[in-house]
BAPA-77616 format. One record per residue (C-alpha): x, y, z; residue in three letters. Coordinates in pm, 1 decimal, decimal comma, m for minus. Layout:
<atoms>
{xx = X yy = Y zz = Z r = Ala}
...
</atoms>
This chain:
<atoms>
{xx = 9872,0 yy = 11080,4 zz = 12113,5 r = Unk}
{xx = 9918,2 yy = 10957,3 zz = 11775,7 r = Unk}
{xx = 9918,2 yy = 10593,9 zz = 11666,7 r = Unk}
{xx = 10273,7 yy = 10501,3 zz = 11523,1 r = Unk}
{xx = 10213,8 yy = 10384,0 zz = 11148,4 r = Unk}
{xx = 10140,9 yy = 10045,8 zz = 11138,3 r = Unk}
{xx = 10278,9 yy = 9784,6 zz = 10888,4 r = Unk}
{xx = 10116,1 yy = 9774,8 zz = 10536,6 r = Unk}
{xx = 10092,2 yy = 9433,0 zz = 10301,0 r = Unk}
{xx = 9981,5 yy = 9493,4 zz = 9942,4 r = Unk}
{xx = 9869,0 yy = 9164,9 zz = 9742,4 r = Unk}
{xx = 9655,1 yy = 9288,8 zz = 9441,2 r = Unk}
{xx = 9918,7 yy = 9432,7 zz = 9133,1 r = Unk}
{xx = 10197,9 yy = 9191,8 zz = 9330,3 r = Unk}
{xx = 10335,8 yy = 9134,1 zz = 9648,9 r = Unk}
{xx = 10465,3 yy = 9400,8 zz = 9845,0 r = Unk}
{xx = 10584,3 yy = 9545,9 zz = 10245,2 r = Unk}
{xx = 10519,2 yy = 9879,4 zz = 10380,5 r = Unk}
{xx = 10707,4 yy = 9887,2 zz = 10694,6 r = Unk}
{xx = 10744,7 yy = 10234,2 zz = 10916,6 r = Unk}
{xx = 11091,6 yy = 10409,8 zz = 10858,5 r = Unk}
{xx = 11198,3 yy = 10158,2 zz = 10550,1 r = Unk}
{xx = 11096,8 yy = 10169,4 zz = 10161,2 r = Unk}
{xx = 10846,5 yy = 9971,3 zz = 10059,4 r = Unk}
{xx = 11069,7 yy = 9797,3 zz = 9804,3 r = Unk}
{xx = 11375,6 yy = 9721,6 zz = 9984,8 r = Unk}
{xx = 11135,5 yy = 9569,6 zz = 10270,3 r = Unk}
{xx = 11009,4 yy = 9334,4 zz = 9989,3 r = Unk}
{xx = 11299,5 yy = 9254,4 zz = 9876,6 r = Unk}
{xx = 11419,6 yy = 9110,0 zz = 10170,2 r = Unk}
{xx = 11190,8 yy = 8856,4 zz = 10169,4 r = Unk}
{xx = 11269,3 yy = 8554,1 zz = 10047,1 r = Unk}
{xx = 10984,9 yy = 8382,0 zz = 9816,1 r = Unk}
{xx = 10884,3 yy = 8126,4 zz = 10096,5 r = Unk}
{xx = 10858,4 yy = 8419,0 zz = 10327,3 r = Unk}
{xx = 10629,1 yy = 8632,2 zz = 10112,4 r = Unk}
{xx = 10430,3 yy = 8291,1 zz = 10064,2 r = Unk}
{xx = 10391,5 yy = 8278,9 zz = 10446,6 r = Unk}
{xx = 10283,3 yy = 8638,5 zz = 10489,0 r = Unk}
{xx = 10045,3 yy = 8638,7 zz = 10168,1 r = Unk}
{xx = 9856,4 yy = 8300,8 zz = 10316,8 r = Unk}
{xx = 9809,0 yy = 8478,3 zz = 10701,9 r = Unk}
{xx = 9695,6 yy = 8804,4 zz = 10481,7 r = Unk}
{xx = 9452,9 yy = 8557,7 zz = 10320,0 r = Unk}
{xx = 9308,9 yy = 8360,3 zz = 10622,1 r = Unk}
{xx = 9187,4 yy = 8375,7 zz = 10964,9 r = Unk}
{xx = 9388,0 yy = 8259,3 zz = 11213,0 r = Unk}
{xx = 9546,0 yy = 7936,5 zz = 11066,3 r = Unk}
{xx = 9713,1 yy = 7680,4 zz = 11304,7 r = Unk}
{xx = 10089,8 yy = 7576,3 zz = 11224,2 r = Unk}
{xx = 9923,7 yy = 7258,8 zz = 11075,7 r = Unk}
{xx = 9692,6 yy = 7416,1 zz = 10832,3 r = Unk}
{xx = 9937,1 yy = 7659,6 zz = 10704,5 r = Unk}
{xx = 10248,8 yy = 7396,0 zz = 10689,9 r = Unk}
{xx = 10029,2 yy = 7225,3 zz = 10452,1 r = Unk}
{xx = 9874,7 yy = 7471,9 zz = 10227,2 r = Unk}
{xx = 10207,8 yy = 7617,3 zz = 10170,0 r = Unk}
{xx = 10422,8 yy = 7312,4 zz = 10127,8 r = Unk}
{xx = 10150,5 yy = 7021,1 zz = 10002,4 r = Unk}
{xx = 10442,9 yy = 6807,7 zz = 9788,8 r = Unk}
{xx = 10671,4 yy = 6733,2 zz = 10097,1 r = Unk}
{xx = 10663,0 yy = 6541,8 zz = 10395,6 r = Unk}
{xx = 10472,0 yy = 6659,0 zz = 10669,2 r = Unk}
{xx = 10775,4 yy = 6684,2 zz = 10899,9 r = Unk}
{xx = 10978,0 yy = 6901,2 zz = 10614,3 r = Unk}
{xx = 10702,6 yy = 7110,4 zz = 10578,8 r = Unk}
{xx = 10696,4 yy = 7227,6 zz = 10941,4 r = Unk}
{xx = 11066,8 yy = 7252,2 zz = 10943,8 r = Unk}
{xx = 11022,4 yy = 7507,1 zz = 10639,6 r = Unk}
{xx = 10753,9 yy = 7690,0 zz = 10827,5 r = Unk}
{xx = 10976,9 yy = 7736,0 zz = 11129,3 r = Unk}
{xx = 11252,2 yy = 7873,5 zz = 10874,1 r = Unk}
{xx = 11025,0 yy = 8088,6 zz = 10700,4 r = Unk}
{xx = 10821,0 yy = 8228,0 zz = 11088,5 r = Unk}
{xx = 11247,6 yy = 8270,4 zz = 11134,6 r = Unk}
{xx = 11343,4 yy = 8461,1 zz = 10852,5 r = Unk}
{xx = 11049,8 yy = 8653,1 zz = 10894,2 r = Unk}
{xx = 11122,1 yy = 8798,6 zz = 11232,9 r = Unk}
{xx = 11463,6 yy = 8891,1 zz = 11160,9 r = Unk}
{xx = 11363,6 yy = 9138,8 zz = 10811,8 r = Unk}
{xx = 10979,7 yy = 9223,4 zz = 10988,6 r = Unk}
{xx = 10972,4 yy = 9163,3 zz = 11366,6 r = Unk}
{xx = 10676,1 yy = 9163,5 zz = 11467,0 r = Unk}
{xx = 10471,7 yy = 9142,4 zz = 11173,7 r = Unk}
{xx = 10342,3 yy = 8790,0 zz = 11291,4 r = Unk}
{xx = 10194,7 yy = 8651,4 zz = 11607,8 r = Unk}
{xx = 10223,1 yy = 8305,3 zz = 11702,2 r = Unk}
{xx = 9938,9 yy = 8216,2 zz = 11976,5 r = Unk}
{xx = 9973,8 yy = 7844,7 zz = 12064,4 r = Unk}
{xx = 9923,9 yy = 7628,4 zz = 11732,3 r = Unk}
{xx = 9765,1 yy = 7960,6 zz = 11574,8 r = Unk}
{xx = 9970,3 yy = 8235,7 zz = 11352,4 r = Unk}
{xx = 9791,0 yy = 8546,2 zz = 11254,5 r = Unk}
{xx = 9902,9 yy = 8912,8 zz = 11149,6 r = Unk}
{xx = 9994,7 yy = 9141,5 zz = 11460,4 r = Unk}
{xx = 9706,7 yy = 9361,9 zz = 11552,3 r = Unk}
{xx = 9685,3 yy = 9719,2 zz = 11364,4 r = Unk}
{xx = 9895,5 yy = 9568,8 zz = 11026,5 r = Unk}
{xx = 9653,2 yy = 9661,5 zz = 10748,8 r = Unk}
{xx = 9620,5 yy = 9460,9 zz = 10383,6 r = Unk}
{xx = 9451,2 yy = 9602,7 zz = 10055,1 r = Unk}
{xx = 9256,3 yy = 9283,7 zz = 9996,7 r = Unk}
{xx = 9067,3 yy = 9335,4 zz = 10303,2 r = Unk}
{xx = 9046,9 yy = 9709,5 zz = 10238,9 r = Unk}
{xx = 8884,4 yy = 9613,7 zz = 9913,3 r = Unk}
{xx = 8665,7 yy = 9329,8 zz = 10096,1 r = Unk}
{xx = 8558,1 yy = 9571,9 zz = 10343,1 r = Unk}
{xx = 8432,3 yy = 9800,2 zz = 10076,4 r = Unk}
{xx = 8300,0 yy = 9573,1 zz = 9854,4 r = Unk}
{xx = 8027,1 yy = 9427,5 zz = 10149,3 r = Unk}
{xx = 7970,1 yy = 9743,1 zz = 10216,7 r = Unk}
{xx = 7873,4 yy = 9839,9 zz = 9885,6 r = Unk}
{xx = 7673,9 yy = 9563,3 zz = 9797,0 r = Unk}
{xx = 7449,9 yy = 9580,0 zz = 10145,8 r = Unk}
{xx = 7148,3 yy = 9681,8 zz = 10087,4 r = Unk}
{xx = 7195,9 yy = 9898,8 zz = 10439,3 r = Unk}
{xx = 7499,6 yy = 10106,5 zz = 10261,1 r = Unk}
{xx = 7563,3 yy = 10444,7 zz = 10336,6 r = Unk}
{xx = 7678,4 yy = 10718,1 zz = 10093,3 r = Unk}
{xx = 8058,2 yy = 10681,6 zz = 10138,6 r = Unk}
{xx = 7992,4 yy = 10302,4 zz = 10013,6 r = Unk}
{xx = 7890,6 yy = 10421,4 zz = 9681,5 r = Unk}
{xx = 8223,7 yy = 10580,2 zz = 9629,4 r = Unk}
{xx = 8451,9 yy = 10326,8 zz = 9386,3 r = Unk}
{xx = 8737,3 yy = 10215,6 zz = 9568,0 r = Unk}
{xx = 9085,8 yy = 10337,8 zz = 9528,9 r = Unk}
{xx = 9286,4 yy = 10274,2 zz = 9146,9 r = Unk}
{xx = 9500,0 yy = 10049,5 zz = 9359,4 r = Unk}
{xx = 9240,7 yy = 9831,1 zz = 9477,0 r = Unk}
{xx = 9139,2 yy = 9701,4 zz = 9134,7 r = Unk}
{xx = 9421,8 yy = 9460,1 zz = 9027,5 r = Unk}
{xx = 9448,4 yy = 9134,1 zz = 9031,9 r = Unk}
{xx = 9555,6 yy = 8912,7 zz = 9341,8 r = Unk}
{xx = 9925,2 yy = 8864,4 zz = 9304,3 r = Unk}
{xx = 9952,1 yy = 8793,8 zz = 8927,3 r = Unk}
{xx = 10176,6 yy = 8491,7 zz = 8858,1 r = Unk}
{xx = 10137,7 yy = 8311,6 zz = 9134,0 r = Unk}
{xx = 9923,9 yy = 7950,6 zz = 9066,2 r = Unk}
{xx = 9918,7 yy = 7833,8 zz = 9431,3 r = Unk}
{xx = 9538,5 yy = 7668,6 zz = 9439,5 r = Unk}
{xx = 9466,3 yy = 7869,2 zz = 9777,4 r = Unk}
{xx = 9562,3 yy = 8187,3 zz = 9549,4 r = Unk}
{xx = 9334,3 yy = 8085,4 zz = 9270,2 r = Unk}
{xx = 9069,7 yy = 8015,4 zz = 9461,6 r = Unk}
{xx = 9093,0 yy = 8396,0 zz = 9615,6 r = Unk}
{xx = 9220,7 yy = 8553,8 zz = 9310,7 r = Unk}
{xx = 8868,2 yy = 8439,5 zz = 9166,3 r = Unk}
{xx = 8627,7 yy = 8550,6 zz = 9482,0 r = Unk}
{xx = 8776,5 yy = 8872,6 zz = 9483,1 r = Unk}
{xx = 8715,9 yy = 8930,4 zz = 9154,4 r = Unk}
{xx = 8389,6 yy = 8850,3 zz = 9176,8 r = Unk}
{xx = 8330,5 yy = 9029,2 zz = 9510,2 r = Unk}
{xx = 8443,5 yy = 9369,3 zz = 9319,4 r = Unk}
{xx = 8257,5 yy = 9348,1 zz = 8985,8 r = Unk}
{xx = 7941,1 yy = 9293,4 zz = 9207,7 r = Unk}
{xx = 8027,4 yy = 9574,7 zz = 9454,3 r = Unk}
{xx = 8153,9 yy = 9767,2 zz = 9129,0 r = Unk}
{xx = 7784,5 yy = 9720,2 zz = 8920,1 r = Unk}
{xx = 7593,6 yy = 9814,8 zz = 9294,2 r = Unk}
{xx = 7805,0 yy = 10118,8 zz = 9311,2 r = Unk}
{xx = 7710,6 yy = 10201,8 zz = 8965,9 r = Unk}
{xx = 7333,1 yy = 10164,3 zz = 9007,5 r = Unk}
{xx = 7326,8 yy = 10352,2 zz = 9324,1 r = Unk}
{xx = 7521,3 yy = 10671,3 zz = 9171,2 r = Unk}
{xx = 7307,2 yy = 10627,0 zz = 8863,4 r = Unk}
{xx = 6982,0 yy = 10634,9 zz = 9079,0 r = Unk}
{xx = 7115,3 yy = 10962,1 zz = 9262,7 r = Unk}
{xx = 7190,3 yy = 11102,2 zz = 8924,0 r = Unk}
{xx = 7584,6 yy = 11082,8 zz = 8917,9 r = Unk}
{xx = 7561,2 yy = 10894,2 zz = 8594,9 r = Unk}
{xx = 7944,0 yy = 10997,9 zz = 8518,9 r = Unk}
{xx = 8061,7 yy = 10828,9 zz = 8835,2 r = Unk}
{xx = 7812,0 yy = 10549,8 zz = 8775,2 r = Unk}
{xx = 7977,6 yy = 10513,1 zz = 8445,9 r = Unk}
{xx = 8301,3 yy = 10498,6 zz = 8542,9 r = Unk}
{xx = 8216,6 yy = 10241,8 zz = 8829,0 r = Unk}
{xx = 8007,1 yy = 10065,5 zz = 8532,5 r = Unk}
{xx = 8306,2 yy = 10046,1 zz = 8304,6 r = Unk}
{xx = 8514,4 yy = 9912,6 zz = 8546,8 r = Unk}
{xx = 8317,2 yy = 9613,3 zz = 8625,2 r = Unk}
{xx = 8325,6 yy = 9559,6 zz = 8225,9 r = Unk}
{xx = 8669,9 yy = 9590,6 zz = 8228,4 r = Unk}
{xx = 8722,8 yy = 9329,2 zz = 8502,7 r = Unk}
{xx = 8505,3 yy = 9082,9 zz = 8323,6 r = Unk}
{xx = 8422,3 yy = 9165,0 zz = 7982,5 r = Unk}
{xx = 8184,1 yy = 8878,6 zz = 7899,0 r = Unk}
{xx = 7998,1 yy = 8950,7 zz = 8234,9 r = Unk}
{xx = 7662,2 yy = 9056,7 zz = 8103,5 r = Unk}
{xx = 7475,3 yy = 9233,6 zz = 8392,1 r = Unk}
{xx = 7788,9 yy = 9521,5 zz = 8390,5 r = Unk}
{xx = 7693,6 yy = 9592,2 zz = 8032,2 r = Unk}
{xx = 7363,6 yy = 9598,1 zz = 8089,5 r = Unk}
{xx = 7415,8 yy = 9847,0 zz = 8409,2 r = Unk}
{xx = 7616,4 yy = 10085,3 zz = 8124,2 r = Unk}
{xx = 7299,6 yy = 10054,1 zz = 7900,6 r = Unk}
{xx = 7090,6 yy = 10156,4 zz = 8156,2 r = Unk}
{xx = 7294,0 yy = 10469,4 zz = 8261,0 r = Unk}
{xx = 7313,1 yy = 10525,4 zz = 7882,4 r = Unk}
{xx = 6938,4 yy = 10517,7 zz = 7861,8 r = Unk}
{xx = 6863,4 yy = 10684,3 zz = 8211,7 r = Unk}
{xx = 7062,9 yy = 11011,6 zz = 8060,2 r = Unk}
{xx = 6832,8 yy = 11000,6 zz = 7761,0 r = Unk}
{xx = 7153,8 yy = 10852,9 zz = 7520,0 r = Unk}
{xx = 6961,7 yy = 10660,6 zz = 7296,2 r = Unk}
{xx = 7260,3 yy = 10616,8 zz = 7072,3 r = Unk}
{xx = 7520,5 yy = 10550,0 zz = 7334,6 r = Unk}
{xx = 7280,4 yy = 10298,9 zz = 7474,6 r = Unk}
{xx = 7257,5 yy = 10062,3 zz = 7134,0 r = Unk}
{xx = 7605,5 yy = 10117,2 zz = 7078,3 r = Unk}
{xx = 7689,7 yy = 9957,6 zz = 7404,3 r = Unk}
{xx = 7433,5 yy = 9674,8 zz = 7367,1 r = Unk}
{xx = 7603,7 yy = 9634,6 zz = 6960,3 r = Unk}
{xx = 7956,7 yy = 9608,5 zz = 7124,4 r = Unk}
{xx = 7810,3 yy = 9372,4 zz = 7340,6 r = Unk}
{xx = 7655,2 yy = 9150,2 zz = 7106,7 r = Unk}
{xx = 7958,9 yy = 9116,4 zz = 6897,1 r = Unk}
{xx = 8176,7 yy = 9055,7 zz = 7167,5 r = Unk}
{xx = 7941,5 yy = 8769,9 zz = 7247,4 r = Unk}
{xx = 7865,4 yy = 8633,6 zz = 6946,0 r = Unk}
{xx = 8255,4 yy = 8626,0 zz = 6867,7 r = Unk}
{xx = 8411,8 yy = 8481,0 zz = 7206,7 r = Unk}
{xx = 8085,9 yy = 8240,7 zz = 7334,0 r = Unk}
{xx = 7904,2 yy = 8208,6 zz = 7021,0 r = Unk}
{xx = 7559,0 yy = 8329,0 zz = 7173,2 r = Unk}
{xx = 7309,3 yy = 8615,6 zz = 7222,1 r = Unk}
{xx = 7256,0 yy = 8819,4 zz = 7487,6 r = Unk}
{xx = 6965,8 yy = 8700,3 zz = 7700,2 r = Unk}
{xx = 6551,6 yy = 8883,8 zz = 7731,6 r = Unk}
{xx = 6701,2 yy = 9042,6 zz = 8009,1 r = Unk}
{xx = 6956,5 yy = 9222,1 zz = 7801,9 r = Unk}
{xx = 6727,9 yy = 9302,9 zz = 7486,8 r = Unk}
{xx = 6460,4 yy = 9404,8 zz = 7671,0 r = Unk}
{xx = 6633,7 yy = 9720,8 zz = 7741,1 r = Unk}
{xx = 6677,0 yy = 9859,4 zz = 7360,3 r = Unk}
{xx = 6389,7 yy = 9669,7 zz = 7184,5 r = Unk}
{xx = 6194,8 yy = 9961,1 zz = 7176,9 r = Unk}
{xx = 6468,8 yy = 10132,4 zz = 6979,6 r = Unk}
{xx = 6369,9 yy = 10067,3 zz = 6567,0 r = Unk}
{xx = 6693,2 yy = 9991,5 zz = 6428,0 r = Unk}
{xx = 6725,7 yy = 9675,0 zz = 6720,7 r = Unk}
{xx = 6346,1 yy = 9599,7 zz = 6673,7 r = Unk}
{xx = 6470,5 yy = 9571,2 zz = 6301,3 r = Unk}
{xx = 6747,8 yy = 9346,1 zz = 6340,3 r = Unk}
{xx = 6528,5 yy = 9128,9 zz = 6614,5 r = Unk}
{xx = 6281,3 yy = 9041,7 zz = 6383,9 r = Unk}
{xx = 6539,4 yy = 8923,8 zz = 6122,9 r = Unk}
{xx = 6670,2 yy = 8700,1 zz = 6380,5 r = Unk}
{xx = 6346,1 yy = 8569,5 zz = 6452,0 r = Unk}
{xx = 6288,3 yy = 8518,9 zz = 6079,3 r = Unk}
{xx = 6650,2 yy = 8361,6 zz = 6021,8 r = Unk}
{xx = 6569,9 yy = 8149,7 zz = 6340,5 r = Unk}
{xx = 6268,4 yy = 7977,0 zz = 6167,2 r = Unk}
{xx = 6314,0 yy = 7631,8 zz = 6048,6 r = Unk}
{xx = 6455,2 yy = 7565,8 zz = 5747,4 r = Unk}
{xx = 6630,3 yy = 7854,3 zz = 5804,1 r = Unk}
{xx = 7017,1 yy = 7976,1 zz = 5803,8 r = Unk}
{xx = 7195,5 yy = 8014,8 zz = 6160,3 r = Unk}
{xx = 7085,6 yy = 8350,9 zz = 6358,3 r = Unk}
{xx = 7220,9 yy = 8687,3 zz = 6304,3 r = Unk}
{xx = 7432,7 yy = 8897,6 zz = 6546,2 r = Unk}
{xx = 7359,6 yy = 9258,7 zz = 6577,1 r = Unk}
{xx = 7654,4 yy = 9453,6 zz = 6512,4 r = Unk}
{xx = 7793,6 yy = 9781,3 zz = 6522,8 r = Unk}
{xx = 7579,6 yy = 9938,1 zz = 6287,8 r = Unk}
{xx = 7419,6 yy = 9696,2 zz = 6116,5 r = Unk}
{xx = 7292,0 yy = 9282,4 zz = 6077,4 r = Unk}
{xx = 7554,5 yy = 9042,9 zz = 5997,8 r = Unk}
{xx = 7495,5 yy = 8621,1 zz = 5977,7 r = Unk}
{xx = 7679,7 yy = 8490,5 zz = 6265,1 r = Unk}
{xx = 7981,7 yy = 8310,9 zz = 6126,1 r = Unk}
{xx = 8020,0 yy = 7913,3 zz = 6088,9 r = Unk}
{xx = 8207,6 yy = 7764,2 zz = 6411,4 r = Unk}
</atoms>
């Protein structure tokens, strides 16, 4: 026999309730903003007690408002969701079966960085799975896991790349490469993964254009070069040998301040 669909909470792009038979939307919207609070914090922890979550989700009040609001919120929440929440003793956790995209995309993202990972890890995760943990929110326990999660996917994003680039699927790998750039644009290792794919498909020119973007972008947002690691990979190229040895030249002592390699050609970093 089938399973009956099971309850779905969506944190990453914004809050939002997928319960069997109702819209998504309208189940949302039922939910008053303490409510979705309560249901985001479960989604995000392991099996809080009353205590723990009372506190995270109320800090600024007393400790015996805060538990009255958490019984008001565990109440409200039963009437628009029953169900959705078990209460074991001093413990609250999500009823068995109800699924949530941030541990979808935590799921895939271990899997894809293991070293043990099969060929369905190297697969990027869905569109869905790549925004950001419930934007406008500033709760510090949201921070905190808006910020590992990003992490967590530009490192399973860059693995996923390298693996699809090694088995020759340099347009996924590219995508997946991209991505990870996109996520976090001053990250260096994802623009050195899309150099490499550039280089691995014998694109020369695509390869220094990417490193050029990425020197400009640095030099313009941090103030800095790219590090060996980076350079290494285009050095051999003779317009970039060019424009390294007029660093090293403009680098000597006496000298003006270093040169950024741009788009094209050498231009003196500006004064800052």
């Amino acid at each position: 026999m089938d399973r009956p669909p099971a309850a779905h909470v969506t944190l990453l792009d914004g809050f939002g309730l997928d319960l069997p038979g109702r819209p998504r939307r309208s189940a949302a919207d039922q939910l008053p903003r303490a409510v979705q609070r309560l249901v985001a914090h479960l989604c995000l922890s392991s099996r809080p007690t009353r205590v723990e979550t009372a506190g995270h989700l109320w800090p600024d009040v007393p400790e015996d408002h805060a538990h009255g609001s958490l019984r008001s919120a565990l109440w409200r929440l039963n009437k628009a969701a029953p169900g959705l929440v078990e209460a074991s003793g001093t413990c609250l956790r999500l009823a068995a079966g109800v699924r949530v995209d941030v541990r979808d995309l935590s799921d895939w993202a271990r899997r894809a960085v293991s070293p043990s990972g099969g060929p369905d890890d190297v697969v990027a995760p869905d569109a869905a799975l790549l925004g950001d943990l419930l934007p406008g929110w500033y709760d510090d326990w949201v921070l905190l896991e808006r910020e590992r999660l990003r992490q967590l996917r530009v490192q399973a994003l860059e693995a996923v790349a390298v693996r699809l680039a090694s088995a020759d699927r340099h347009a996924e790998a590219l995508q997946a490469a991209h991505a990870a750039v996109r996520a976090e644009p001053l990250r260096e290792s994802a623009h050195r993964v899309v150099v490499g794919i550039h280089l691995a498909q014998g694109n020369v020119a695509e390869a220094v254009r990417a490193y050029e973007v990425f020197c400009t972008l640095l030099a313009d947002e941090l103030g800095v070069l790219p590090t060996a690691l980076m350079t290494r990979l285009v050095e051999h190229v003779p317009r970039v040998r060019r424009a390294l040895a007029a660093q090293r030249l403009l680098r000597a002592p006496g000298r003006p301040a270093p040169v950024v390699i741009r788009s094209g050609e050498c231009a003196t970093e500006r004064d800052r």
